[in-house]
Backbone bond lengths (Angstrom), bond angles and torsions (degrees), N, CA, C in turn:
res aa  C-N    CA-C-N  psi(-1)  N-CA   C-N-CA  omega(-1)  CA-C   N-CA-C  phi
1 X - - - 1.456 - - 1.533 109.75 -
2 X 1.078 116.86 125.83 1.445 128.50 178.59 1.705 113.85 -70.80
3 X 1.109 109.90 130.61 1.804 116.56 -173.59 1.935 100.83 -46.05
4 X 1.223 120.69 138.46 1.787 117.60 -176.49 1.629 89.88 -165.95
5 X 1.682 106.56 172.77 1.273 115.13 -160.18 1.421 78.68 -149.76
6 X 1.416 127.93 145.72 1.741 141.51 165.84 1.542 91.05 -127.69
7 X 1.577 94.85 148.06 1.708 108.67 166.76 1.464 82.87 -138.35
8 X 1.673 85.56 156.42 2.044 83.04 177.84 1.543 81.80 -170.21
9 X 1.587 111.63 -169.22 1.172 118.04 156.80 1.642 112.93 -140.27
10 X 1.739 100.59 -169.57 1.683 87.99 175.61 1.682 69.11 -158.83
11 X 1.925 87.39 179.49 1.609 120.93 -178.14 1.614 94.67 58.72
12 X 1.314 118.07 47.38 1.804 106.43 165.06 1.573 101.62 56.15
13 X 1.137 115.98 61.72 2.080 122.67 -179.63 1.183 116.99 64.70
14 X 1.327 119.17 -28.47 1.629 122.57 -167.27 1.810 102.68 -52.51
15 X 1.646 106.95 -26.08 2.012 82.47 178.16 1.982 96.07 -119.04
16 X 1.204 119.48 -175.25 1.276 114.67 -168.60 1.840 89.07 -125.29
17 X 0.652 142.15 -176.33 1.719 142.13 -164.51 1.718 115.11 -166.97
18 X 0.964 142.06 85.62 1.418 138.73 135.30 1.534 145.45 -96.83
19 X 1.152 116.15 117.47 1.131 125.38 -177.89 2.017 127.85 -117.64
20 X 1.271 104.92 166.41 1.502 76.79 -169.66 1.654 85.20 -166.63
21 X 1.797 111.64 149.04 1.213 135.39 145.88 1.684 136.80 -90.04
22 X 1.432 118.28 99.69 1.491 124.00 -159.70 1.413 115.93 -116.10
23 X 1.398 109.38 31.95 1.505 103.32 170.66 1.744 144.17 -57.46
24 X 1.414 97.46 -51.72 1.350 113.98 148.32 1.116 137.30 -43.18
25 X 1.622 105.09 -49.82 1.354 100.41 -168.09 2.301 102.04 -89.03
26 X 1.377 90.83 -28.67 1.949 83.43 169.16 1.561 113.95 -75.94
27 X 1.293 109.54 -4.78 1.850 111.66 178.25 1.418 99.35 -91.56
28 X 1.102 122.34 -36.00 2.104 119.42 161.61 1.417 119.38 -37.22
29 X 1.559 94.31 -56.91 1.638 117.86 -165.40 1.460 85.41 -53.17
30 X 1.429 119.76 -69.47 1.726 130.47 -155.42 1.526 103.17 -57.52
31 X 1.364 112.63 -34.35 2.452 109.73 -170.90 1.564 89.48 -85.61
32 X 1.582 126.17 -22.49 1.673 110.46 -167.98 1.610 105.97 -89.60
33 X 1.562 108.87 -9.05 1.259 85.01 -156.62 1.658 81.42 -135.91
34 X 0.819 134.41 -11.93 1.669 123.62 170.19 1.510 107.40 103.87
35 X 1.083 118.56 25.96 1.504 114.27 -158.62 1.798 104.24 -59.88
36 X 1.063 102.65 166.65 1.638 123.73 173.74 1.494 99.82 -105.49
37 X 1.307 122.65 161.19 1.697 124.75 -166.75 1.539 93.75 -50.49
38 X 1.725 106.23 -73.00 1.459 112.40 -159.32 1.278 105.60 -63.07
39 X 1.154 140.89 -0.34 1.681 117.66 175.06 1.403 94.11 -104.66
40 X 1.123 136.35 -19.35 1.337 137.08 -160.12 2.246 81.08 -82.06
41 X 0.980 116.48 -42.90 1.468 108.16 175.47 1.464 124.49 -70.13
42 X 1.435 102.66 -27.34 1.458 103.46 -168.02 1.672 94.61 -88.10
43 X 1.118 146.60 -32.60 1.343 159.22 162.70 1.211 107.09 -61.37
44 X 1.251 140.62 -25.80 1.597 137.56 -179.08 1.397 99.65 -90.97
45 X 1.628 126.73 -51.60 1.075 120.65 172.77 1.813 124.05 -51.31
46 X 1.147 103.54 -24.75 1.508 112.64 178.18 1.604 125.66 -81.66
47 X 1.101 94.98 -50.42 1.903 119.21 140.30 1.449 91.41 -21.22
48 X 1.501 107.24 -103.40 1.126 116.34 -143.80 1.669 122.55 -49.14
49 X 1.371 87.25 -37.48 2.019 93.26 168.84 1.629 123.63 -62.26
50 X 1.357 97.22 -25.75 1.576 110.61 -173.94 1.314 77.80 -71.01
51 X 1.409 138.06 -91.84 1.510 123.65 -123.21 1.372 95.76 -72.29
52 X 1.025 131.44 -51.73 2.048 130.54 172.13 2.161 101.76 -39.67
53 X 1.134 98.13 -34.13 2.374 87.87 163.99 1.040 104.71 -83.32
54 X 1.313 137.36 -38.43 1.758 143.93 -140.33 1.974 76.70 -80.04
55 X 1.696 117.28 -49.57 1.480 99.15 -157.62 1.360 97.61 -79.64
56 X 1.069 122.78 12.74 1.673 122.83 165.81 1.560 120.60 -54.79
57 X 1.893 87.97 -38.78 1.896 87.04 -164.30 1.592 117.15 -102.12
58 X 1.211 136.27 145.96 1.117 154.86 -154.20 1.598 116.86 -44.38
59 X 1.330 87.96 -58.57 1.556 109.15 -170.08 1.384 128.21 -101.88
60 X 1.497 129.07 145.24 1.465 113.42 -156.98 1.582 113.46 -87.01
61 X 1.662 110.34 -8.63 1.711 125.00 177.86 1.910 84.06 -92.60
62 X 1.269 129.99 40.39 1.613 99.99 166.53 1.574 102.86 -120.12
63 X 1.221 118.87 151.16 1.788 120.45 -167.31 1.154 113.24 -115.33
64 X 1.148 136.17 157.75 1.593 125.08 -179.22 1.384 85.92 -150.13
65 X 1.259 104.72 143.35 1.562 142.68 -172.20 1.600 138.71 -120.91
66 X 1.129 117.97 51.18 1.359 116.17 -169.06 1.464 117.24 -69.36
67 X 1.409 120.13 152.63 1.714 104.89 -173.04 1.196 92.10 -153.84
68 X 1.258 134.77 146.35 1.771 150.37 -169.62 1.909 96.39 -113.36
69 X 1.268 115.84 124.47 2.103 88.27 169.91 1.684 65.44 -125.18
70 X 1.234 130.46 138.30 1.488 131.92 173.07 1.991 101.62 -154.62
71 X 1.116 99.78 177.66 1.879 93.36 -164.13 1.738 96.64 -110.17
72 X 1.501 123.50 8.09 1.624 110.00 160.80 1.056 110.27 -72.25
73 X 1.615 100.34 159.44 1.573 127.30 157.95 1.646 121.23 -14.55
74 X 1.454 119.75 -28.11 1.240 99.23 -170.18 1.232 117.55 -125.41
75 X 1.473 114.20 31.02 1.271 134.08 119.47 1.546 100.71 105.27
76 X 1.138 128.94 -19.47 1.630 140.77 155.41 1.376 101.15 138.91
77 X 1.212 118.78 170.88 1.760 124.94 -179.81 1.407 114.08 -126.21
78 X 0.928 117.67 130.28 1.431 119.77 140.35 1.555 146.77 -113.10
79 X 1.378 126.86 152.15 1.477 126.98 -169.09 1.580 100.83 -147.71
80 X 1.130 112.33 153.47 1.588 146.85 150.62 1.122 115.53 -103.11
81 X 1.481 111.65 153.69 1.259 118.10 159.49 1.757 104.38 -146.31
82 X 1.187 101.52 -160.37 1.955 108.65 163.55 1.255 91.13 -145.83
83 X 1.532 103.67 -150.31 1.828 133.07 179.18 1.626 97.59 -111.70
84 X 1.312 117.61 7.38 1.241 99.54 -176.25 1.766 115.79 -117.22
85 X 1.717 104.68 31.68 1.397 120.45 -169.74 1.439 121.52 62.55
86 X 1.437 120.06 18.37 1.226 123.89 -165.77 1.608 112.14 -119.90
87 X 1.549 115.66 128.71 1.513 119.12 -160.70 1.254 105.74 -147.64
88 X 1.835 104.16 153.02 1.573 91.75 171.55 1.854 73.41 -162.23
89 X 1.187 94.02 171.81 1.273 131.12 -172.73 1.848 139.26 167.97
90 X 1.317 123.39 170.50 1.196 126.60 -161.96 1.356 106.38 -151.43
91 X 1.464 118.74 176.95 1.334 135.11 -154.51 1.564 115.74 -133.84
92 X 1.319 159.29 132.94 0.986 154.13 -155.91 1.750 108.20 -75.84
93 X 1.952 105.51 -50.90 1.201 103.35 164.70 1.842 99.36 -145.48
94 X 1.906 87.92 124.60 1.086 99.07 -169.58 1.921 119.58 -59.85
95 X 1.265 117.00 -41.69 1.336 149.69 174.07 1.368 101.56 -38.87
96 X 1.445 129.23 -44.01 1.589 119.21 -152.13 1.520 98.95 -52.58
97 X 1.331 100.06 144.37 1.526 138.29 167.38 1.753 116.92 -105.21
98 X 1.128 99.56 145.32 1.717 111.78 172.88 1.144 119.20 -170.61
99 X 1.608 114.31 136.03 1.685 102.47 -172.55 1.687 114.89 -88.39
100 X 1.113 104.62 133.85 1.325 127.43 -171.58 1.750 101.92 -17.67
101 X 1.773 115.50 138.19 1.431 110.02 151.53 1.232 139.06 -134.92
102 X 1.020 119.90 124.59 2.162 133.85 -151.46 1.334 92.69 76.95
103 X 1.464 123.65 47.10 1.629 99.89 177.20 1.518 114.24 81.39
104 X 1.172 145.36 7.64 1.568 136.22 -146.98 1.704 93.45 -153.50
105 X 1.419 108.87 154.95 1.571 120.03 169.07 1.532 98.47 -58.46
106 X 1.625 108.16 151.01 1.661 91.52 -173.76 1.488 86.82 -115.22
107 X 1.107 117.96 95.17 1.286 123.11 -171.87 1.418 106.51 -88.37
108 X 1.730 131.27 -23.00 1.682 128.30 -178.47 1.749 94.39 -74.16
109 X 1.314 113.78 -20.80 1.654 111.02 174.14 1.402 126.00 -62.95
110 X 2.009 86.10 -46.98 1.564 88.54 -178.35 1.367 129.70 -56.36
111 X 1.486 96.26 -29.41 1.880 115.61 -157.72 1.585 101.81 -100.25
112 X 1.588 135.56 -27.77 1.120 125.57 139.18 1.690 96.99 102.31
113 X 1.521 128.65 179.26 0.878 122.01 165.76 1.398 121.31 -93.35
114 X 1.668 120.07 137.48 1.305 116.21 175.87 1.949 95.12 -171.21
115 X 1.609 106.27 -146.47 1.064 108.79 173.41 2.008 131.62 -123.50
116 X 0.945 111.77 -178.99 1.794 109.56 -171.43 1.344 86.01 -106.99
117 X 1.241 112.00 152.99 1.387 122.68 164.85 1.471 124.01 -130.70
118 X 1.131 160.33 111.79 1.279 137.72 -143.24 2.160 87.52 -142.32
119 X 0.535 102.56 170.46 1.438 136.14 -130.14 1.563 127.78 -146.44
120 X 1.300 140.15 85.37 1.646 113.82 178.49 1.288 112.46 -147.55
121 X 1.383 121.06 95.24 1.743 117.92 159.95 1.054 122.87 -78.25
122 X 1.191 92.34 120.90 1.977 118.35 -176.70 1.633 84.36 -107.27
123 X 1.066 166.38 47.89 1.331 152.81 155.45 1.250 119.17 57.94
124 X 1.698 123.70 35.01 1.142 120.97 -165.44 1.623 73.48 -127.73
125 X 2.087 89.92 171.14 1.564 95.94 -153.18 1.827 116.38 -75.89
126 X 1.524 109.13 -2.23 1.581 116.44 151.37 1.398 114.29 -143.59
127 X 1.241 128.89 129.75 1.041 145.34 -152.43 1.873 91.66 -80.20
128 X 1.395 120.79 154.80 1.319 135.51 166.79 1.498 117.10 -70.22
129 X 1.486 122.00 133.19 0.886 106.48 -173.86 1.855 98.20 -151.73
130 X 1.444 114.24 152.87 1.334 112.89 -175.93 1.050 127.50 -170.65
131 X 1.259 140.67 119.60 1.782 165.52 -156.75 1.299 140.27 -64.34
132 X 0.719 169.61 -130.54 1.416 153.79 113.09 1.804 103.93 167.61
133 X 1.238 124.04 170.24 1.183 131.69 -162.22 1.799 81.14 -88.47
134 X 1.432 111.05 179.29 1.685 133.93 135.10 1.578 125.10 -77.57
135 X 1.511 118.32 89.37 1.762 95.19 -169.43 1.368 109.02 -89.47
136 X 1.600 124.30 -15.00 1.530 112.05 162.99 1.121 114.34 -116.13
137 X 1.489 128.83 -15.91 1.357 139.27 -128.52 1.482 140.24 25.15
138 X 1.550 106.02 29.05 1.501 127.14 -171.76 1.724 97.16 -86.55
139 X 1.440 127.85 -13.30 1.403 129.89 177.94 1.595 88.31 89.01
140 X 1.298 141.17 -94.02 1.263 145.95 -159.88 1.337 109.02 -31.93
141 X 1.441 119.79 -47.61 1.554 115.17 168.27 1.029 155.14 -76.93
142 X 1.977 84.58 -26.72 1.675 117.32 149.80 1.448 124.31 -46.53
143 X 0.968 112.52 -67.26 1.998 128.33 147.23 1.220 119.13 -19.26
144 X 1.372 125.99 -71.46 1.284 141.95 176.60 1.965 108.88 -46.92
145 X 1.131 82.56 -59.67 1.678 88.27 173.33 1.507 132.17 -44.22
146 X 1.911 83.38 -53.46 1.829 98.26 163.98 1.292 116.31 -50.20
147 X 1.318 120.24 -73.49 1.060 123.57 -174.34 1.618 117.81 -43.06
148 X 1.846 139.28 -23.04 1.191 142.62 138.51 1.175 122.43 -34.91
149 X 1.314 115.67 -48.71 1.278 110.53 -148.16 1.799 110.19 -120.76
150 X 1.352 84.31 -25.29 1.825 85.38 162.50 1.566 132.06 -89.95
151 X 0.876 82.92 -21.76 1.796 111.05 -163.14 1.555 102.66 -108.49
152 X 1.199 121.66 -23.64 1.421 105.18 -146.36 1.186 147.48 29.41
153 X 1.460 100.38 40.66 1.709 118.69 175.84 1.361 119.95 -110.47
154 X 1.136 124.61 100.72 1.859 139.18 -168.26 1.780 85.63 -57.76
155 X 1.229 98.37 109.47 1.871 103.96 166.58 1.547 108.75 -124.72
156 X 1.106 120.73 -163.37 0.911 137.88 -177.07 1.675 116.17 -160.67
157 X 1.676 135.07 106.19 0.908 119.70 -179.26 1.351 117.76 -100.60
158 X 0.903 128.31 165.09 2.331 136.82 170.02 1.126 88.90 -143.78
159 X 1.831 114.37 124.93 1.388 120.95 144.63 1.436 113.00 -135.74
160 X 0.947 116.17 171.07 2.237 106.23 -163.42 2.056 90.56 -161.40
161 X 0.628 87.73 139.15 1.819 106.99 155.21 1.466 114.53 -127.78
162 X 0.787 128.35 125.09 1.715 135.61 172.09 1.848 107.46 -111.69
163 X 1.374 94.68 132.05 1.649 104.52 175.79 1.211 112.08 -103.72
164 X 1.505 107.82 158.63 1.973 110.89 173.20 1.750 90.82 -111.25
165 X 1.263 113.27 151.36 1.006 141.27 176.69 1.560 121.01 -34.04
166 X 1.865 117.09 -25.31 1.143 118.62 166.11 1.799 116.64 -116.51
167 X 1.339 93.18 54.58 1.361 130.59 165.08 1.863 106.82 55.47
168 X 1.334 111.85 32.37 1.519 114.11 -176.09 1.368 105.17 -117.33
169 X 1.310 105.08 159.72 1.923 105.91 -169.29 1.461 99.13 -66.74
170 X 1.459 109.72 140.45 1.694 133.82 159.08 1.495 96.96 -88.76
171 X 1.157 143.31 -82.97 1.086 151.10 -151.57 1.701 125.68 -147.14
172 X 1.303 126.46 131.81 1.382 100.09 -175.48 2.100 95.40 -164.37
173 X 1.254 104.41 148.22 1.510 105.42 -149.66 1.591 104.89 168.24
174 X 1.592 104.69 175.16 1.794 106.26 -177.13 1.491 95.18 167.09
175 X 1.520 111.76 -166.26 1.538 133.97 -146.33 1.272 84.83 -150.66
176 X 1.366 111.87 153.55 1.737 132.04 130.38 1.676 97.73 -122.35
177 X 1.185 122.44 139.74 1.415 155.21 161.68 1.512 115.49 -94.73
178 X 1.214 121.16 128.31 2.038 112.44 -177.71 1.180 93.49 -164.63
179 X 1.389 118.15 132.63 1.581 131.33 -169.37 1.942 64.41 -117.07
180 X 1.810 64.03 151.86 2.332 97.31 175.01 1.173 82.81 -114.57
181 X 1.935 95.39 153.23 1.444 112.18 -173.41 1.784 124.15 -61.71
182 X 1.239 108.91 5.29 1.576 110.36 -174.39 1.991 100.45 -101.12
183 X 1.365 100.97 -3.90 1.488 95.10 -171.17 1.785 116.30 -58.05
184 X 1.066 122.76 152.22 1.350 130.11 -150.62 1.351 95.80 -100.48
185 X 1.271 113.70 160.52 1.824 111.06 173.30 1.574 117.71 -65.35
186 X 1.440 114.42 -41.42 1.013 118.15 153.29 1.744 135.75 -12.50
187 X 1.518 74.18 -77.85 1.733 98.89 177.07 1.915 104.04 -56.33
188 X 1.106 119.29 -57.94 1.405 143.83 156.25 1.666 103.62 4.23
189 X 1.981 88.57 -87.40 1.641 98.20 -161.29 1.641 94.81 -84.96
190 X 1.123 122.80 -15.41 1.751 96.02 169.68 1.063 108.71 -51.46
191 X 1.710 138.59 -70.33 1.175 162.48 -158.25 1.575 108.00 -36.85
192 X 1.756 81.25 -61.65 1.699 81.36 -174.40 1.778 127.36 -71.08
193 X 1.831 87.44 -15.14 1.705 86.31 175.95 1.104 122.29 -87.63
194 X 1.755 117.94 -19.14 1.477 112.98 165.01 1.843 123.80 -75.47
195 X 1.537 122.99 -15.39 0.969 119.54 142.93 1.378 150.78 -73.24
196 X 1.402 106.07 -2.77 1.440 133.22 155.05 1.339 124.80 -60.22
197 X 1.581 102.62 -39.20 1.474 115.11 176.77 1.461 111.66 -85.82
198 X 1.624 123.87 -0.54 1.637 109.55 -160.94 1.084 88.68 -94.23
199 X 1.897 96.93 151.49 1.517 123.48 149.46 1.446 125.24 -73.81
200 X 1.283 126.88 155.25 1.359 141.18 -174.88 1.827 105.92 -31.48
201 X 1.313 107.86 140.80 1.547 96.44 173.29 1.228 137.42 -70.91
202 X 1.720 98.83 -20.44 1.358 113.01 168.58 1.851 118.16 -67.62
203 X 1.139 119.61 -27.88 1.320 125.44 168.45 1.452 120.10 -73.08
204 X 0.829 113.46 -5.29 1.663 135.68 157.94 0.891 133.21 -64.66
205 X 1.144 110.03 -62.61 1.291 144.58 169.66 1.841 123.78 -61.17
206 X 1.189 86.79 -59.50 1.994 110.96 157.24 2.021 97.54 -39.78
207 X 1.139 106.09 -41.06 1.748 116.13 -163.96 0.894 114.24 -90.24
208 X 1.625 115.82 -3.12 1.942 132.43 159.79 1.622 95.33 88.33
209 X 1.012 114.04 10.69 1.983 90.89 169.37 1.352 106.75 -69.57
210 X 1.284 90.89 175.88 1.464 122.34 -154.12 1.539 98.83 -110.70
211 X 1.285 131.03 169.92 1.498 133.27 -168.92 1.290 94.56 -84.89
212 X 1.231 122.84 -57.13 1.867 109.68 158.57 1.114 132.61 -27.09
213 X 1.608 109.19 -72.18 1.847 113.86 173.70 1.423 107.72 -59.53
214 X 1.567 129.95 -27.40 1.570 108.88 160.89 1.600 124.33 -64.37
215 X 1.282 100.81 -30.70 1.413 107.06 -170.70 2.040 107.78 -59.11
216 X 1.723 100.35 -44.99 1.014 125.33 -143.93 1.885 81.00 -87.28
217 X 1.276 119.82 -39.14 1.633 111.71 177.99 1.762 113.28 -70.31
218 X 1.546 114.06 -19.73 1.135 109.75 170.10 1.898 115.80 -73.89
219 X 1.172 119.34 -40.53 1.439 136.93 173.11 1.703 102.30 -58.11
220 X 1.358 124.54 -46.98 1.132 114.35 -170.91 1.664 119.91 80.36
221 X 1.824 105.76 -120.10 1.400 105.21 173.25 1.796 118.89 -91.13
222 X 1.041 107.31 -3.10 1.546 129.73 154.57 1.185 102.16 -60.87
223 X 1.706 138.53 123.07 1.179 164.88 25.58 1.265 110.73 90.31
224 X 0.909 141.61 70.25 2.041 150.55 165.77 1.470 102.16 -42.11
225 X 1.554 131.28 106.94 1.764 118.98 134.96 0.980 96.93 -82.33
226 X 1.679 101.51 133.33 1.841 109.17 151.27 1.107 98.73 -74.60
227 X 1.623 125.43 155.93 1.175 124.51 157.89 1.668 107.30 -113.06
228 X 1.604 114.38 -39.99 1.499 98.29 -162.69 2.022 84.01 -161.18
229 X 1.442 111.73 142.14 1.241 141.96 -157.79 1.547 98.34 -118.25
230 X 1.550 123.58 119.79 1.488 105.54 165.53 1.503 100.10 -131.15
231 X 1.487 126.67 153.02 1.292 128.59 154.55 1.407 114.78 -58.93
232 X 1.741 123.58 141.97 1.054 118.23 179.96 1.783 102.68 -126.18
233 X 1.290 107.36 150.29 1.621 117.17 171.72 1.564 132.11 -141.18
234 X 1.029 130.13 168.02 1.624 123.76 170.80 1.476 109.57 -88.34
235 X 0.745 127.55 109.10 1.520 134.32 -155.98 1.795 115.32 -131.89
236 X 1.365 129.44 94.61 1.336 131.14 172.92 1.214 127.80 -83.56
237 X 1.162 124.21 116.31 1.709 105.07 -175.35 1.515 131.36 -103.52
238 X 1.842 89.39 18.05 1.118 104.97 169.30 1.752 144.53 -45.65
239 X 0.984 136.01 123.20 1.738 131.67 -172.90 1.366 104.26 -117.34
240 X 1.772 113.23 168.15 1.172 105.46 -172.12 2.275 96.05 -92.24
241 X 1.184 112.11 18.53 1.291 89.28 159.29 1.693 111.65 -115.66
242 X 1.163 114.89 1.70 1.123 98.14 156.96 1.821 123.03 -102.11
243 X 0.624 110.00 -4.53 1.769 130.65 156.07 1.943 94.81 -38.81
244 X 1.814 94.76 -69.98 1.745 105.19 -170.51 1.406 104.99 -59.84
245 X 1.199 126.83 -1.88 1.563 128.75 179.19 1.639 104.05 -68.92
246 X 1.573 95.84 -40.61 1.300 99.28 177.64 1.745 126.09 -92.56
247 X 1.184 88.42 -23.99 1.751 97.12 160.72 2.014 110.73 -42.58
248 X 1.308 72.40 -87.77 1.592 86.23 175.49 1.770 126.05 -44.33
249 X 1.747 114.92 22.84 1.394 112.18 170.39 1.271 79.04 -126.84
250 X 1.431 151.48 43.88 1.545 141.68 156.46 1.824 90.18 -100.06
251 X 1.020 107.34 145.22 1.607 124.52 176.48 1.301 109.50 -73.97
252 X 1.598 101.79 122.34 1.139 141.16 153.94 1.726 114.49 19.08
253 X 1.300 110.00 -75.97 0.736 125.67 -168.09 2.067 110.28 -77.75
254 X 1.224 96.54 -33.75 1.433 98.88 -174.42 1.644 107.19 -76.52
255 X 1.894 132.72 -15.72 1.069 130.13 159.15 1.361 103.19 -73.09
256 X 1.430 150.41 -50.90 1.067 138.22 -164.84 1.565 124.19 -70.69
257 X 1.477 102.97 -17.57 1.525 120.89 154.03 1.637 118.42 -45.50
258 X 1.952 96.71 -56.39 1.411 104.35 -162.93 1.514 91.96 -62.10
259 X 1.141 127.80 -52.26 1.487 145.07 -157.62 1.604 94.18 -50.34
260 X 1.292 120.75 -72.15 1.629 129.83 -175.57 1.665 103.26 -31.02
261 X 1.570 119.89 -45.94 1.421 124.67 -149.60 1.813 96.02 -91.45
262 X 1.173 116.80 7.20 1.772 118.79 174.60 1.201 106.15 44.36
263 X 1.596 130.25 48.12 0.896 106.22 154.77 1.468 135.54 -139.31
264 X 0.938 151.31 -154.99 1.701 143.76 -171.43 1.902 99.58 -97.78
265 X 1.635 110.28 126.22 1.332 108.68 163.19 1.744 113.80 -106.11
266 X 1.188 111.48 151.44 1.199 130.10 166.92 1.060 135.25 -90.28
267 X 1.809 137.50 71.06 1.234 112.59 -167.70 1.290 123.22 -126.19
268 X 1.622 133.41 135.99 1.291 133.34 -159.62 1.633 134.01 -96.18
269 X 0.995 98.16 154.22 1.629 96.59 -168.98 1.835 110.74 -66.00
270 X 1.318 108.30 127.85 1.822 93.16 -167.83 1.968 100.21 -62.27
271 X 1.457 97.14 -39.86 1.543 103.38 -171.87 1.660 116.40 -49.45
272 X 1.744 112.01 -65.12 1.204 112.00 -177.05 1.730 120.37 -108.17
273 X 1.439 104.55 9.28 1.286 94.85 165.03 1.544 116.85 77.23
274 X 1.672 120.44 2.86 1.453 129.80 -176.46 1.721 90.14 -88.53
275 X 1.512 98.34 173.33 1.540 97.30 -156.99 1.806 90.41 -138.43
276 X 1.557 98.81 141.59 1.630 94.31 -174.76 1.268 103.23 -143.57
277 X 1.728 110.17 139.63 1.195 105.83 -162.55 1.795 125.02 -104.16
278 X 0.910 156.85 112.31 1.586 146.59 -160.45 1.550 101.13 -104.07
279 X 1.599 111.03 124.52 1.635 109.33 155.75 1.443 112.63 -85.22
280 X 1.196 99.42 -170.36 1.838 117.25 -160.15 1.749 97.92 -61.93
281 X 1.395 98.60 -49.84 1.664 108.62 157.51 1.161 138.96 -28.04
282 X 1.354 105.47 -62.23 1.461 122.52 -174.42 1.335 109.45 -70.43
283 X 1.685 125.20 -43.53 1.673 136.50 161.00 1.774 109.02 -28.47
284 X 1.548 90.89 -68.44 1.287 104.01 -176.03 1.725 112.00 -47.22
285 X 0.878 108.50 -88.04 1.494 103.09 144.75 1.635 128.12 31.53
286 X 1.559 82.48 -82.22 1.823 75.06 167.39 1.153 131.85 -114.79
287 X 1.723 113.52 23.79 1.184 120.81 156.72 1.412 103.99 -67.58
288 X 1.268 119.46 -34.36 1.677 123.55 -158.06 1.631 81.12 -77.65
289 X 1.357 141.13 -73.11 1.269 135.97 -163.62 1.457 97.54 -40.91
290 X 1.158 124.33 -68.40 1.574 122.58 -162.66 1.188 124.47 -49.00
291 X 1.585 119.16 -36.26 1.037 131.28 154.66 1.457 121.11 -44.63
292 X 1.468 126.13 -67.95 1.218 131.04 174.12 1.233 125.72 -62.69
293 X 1.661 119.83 16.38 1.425 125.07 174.03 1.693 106.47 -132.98
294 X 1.659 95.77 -13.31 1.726 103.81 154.52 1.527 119.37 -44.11
C-alpha cells in the first residue's frame, strides 16, 4: 500500500474525519536519520499527525510546526509539514534506547516530560502559535489534548508505528476524529462508545486496512464520506544555499578560523540529514555576502 491521507466526514458534517497511511514516508525518516526503534516511533507518530493538521490548512505556502522540548532521552522532536502532504522532521538524539514497556516501544519514556508546541504560518504578519502540557507523551494524547484545549475542538487522535524484527517500519499510520460544535448528543455518545471499544492502531493496521477502513472502524455505525485522497511523502526542501543561510549565523570569527585552516567543511541538514560541503572559498564567500547585506 502506497503512503495516502483521506479526510472525509460522517453523521451529515457533525464529525470531521482524517486518516492516513505513513510507512514510507516514517521508513525515510528512520534510513536518513539513523533512528533507533523507539525514536523511529515516537517521530513517525509525530509525522503522522503533522501531515493529517498540515491537510487542515487552506493554502499550499502554509507550514505547520510541531515541536516536543520534554526532559526524556530523546532529546525533543521536531516536524513540519504543509497542505500539500509533505513532511520532514528530526529527533534530538537519534540512538536513544529503552527496554520495552507492557511489551511496547516505550516511547512516553523516550520523550519524557515537557511541553507541545504547535506552530502555523498561514502568511499572515505572525503566524499562530500554541502550547499545551505532555499528558502521556505517547504524541496521540498529546494531540488530542491540544486540540481541547487550544482549539477547542473535542478530537480524538490514533497514531501507531509497528516494527519488523530487523528494526525497519512494518506499518505506521492513524486518525484524527473532531466533532463540530452543532454535533448532537447522539452523534456524541455513539462516537465515544465505538472508540472505547478500539484496539491499538497498529493492530489495524497489522490487519491491512486501509486509511478508510481505519477511519470507517473508528466511526463504527456512523457512515464515512470521503471527500478528498492525497499522496503523502518525506519531503526536504532544503538546498545547499540555504544550508549557507545557516552557515553564515556561526560567528565571525569562528568561520574565519575554518577559512585560515584550508580546509573543506561538512555541514548537515538538521531536517533531512543530506550533507553539504563548503571550501575555504565558498566560506569566504559568504562572509563577503554578509557583509554586503550588513
Amino acid at each position: 500500500m502506497n503512503d495516502y491521507m483521506i479526510r472525509g466526514t460522517a453523521a451529515g458534517g457533525e464529525i470531521r474525519v482524517f486518516a492516513a497511511y505513513t510507512k514510507a514516508t516514517v521508513e525515510e525518516a528512520r534510513e536518513r536519520h539513523g533512528l533507533s526503534p523507539v525514536a523511529t516511533a515516537a517521530l513517525g507518530r509525530l509525522m503522522t499527525g503533522a501531515l493529517m493538521m498540515g491537510s487542515m490548512m487552506k493554502n499550499d505556502s502554509d507550514v505547520l510546526t510541531l515541536q516536543i522540548h520534554a526532559d526524556g532521552p530523546i532529546n525533543g522532536l521536531t516536524v513540519t509539514a504543509n497542505a500539500r502532504g509533505e513532511v520532514k522532521g528530526y529527533v534530538g538524539n537519534p540512538e536513544v534506547m529503552l527496554p520495552p514497556k507492557n511489551g511496547k516501544l516505550d516511547v512516553g519514556g523516550a520523550v519524557g516530560i515537557g511541553l507541545l508546541s504547535v506552530v502555523k504560518d498561514l502568511g499572515l504578519k505572525e503566524p499562530y502559535s500554541g502550547q499545551t502540557i505532555l499528558v502521556s507523551s505517547e504524541i496521540g494524547d498529546d494531540l488530542t489534548y491540544y486540540f481541547a484545549n487550544s482549539e477547542q475542538v473535542p478530537s480524538s487522535v490514533g497514531l501507531g508505528v509497528l516494527m519488523n524484527k530487523d528494526n525497519t517500519v512494518r506499518h505506521a499510520g492513524g486518525f484524527i476524529i473532531q466533532l463540530m460544535p452543532f454535533a448532537s448528543e447522539e452523534t456524541i455518545s455513539t462516537l465515544e462508545a465505538n472508540i472505547g471499544k478500539m484496539n491499538s492502531v497498529t493492530q489495524y493496521l497489522d490487519e491491512g486496512m486501509t486509511p478508510v477502513e481505519l477511519a470507517q472502524q473508528v466511526l463504527g455505525e456512523l457512515e464515512l464520506v470521503v471527500q478528498g485522497e492525497m499522496p503523502v511523502k518525506f519531503y526536504c526542501d532544503c538546498n545547499k544555499e540555504k544550508v549557507a543561510a545557516a552557515v553564515a549565523s556561526i560567528a565571525r570569527e569562528d568561520i574565519e578560523e575554518m577559512i585560515a585552516e584550508n580546509e573543506d567543511i561538512e555541514v548537515k541538514c538538521h531536517f533531512c540529514n543530506t550533507a553539504y560541503t563548503y571550501t575555504p572559498e565558498d566560506l569566504q564567500g559568504i562572509l563577503d555576502y554578509s557583509d554586503k547585506e550588513a
